[in-house]
C-alpha positions in Angstrom: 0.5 -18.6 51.7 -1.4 -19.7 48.4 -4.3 -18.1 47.9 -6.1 -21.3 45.9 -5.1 -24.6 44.1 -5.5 -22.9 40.7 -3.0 -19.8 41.6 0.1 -20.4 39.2 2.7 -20.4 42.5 0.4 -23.3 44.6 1.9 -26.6 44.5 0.1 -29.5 43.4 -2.8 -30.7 44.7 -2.4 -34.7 43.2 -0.1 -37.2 41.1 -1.7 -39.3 38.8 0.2 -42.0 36.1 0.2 -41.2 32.4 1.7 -42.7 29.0 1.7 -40.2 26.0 -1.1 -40.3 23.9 -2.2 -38.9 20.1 -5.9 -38.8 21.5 -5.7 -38.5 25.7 -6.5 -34.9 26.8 -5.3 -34.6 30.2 -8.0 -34.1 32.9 -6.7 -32.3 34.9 -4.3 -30.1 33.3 -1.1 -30.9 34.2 1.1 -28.1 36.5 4.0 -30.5 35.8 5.7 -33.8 34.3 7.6 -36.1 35.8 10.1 -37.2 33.1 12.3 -40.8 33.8 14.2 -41.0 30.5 15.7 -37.9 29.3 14.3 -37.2 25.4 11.8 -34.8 23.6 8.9 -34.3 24.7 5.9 -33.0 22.2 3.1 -31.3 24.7 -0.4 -29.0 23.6 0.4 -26.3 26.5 -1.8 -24.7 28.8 -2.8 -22.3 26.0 -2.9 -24.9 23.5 0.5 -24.1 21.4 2.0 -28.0 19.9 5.4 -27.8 20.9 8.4 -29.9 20.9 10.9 -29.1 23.5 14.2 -31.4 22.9 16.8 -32.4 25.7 14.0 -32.8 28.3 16.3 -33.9 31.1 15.3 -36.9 34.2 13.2 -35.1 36.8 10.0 -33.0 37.2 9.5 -30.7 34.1 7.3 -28.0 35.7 5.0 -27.2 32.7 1.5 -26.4 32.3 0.1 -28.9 29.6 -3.5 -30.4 28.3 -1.4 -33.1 26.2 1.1 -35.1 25.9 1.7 -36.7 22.6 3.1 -40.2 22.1 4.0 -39.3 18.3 7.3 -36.9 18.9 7.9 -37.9 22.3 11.1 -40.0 22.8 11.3 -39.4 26.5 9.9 -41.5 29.1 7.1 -39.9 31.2 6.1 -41.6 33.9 3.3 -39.2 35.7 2.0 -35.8 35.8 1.3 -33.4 38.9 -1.9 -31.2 39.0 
């Protein structure tokens, strides 16, 4: 049993349809990304480290992230789960 929404092992609570973005800040976090088009993907995580992470394969990247960035990203991301 999960204890609340928040707790790092609950599932998500909602789906809602992104495009990366230099200036959108995610609201709410997102607990994961759904990724169409393998590719890198440039994210600000949950503790607000810019990464890159290359070789992103097709499927649902379960990351915790404020950001996703249009400039470095050369994946398609279709959505992200909170």
């Amino acid at each position: 049993m999960f204890s609340s929404p928040n707790d790092q092992s609950s599932p998500a609570i909602g789906v809602k349809l992104v495009s990366p973005s230099d200036t959108l800040i995610l609201d709410p976090q997102a607990r994961a990304i759904h990724v169409t088009a393998a590719g890198a993907i440039r994210i600000t995580d949950a503790r607000q480290n810019d990464v890159t992470v290359p070789d992103v394969p097709v499927g649902i990247w379960p990351v915790r992230a404020s950001q996703i960035w249009a400039t470095g990203t050369t994946a398609t991301v279709s959505a992200i789960y909170y």
